[in-house]
N, C-alpha and C positions, 0 to 999 in steps of 0.2 A: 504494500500500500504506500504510495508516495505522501511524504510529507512535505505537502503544496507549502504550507505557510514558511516553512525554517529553510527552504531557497528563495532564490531573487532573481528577477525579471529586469528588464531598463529603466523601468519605475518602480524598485522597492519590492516587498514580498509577491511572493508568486500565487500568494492565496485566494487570489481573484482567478486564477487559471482555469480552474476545471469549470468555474461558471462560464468562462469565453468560451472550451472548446464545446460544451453542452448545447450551447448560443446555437454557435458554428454547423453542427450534429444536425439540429432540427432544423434551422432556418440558413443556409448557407449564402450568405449576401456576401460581396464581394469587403464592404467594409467593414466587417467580423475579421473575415480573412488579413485586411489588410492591421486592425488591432493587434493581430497575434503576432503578424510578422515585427510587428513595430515593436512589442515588447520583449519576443525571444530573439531577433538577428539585428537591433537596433545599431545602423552606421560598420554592424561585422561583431559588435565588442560580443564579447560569451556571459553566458549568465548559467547559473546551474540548471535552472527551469529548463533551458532549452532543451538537454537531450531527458529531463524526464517526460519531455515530451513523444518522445521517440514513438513510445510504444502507441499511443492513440496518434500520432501518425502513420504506424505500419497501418493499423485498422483501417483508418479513412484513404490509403492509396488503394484498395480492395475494393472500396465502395462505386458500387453501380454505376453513382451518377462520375461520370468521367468530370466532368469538372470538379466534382469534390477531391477526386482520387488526385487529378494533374494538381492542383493548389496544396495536398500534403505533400507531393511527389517534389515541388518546388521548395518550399520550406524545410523540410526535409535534409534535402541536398545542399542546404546552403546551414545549415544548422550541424551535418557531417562535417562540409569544408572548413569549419571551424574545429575540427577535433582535434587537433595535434596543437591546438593555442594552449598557452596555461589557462588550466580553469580548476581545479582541486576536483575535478570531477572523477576523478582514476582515470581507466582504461576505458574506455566510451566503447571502444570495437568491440574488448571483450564481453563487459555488462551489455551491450546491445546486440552481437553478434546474431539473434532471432531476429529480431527487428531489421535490421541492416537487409539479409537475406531475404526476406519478406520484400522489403522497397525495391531491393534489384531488382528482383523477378518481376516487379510490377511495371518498372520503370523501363524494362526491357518489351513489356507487353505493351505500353504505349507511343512508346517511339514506332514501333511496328505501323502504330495505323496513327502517327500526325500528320495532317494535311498544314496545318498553320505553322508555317516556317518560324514563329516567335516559341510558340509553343515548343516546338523541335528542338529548337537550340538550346529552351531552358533543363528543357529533358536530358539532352545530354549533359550538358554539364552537373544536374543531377547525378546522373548514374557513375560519373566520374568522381563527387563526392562520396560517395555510397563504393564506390572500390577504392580510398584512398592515394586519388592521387591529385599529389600537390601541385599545386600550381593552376594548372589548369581548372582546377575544382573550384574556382572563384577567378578566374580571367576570362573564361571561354565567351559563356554568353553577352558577358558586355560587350566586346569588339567586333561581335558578330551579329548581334542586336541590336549596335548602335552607328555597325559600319565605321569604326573608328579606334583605334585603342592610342591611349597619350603613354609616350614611353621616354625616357632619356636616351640620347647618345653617347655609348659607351667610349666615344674618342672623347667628344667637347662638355659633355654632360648639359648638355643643349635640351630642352624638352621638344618633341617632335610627334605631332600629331600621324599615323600611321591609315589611313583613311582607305575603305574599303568596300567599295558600293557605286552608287547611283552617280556620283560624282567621279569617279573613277577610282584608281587604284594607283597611290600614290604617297611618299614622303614627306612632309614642310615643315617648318619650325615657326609658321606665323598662322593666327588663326583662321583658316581657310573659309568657315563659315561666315563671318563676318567682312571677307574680303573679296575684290574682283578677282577677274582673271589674270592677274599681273603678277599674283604671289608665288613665289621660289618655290618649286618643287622638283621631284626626283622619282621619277615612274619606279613603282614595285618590279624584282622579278619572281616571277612564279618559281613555285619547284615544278619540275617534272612527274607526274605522279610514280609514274615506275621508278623517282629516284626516294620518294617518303620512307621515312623510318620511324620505329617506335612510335611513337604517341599519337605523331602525324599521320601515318601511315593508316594508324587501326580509326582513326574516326574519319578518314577521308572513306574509307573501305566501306564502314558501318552507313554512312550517309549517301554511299552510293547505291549500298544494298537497301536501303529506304527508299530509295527513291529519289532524294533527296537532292539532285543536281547541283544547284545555285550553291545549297552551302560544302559540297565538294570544290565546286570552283572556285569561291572564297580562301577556303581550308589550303590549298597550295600556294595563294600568297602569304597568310598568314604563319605557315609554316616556309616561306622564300625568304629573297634578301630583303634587303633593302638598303639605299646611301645616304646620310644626313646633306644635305643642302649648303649646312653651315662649313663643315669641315671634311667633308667628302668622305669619311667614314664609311668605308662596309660593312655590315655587321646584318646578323639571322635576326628577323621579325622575333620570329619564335622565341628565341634565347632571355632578348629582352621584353618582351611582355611578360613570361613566365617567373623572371628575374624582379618583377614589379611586385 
């Protein structure tokens, strides 16, 4: 039996908890949902609350309604990618290790059938929290959901916006949104897919075997070069994001 009240949340005792996830259970509105995340992954920091949440999120990644299942399936994975932070929490894998198994298997059944390329992306990087891997388990979905990732230059230590979408696919160090078409930039190069390894390799594969096109095609520049603008640096997209 969890004792809700002697952990803490981003606002104080946790002992409002089990009324928010009960809330959530019966009436799932998006801003229930969005209460929970605020108080268990509040700005990333860790609270103990958050993985005794674990286990009534395995339960609700099961449930019927697909949006309840994809919303613990998110929270979830980002409540994982926090488990290797200090938190007095112990072994989070091993006390959870049911749980954790439970959300794979689930998180694997929904990538299978997402049609909504946002949805997609959060899922994986879901599933990459929930198999403990670092780095990516909290960089993925933003740069690929936001067409964008802000990274330093490992030469100049320059910040350099690495931009990846609709705008094209490209390097600059000034901010491109705000600016015409005059501003300095430095076109991506892809990788080669038949040259991907490791980490790249296996979600380039997994996203092709979905179906998934667009963000395969993303996925080799993010996993390519890239040149800072400022000081002609070469340097692996990948390396430095991951490195963030």
């Amino acid at each position: 039996m969890t004792d809700w009240p002697q952990l803490s949340h981003a606002y104080g005792s946790a002992a409002d908890i089990p009324t928010l996830l009960a809330r959530i259970a019966s009436e799932p509105k998006p801003e229930l949902w969005n209460d929970l995340w605020s108080a268990l992954c509040h700005q990333g920091s860790v609270y103990s609350a958050r993985f005794a949440a674990l286990p009534w999120l395995a339960d609700m990644a099961e449930n019927e309604d697909r949006g309840q299942a994809v919303n613990a399936l998110g929270l979830a994975g980002a409540i994982m990618a926090g488990a290797e932070q200090p938190h007095g929490a112990g072994d989070v894998r091993t006390q959870h290790a049911v749980e954790i198994t439970i959300l794979l298997a689930a998180v694997n059944r929904h990538l299978r059938t997402a049609t909504d390329r946002t949805e997609y992306i959060d899922l994986l990087e879901s599933m990459l929290g929930f198999e403990g891997v670092t780095g990516w388990s909290e960089n993925l979905a933003w740069g690929l959901g936001n067409e964008e990732y802000e990274i330093s230059c490992p030469g100049c230590e320059t910040n350099l916006f690495i931009v990846l979408g609709e705008r094209g696919f490209f390097c600059t160090s000034e901010d491109y949104a705000l600016s015409d078409d005059t501003i300095e930039t430095r076109p991506l190069r892809p990788t080669i897919p038949a040259n991907l390894e490791g980490i790249g390799s296996r979600l380039h594969g997994i996203a092709l075997t979905d179906g998934q096109q667009e963000v395969a095609h993303v996925l080799t520049y993010v996993f390519g070069n890239a040149t800072c603008p400022d000081c002609e640096t070469d340097f692996s997209v990948a390396d430095q994001v991951s490195a963030g």
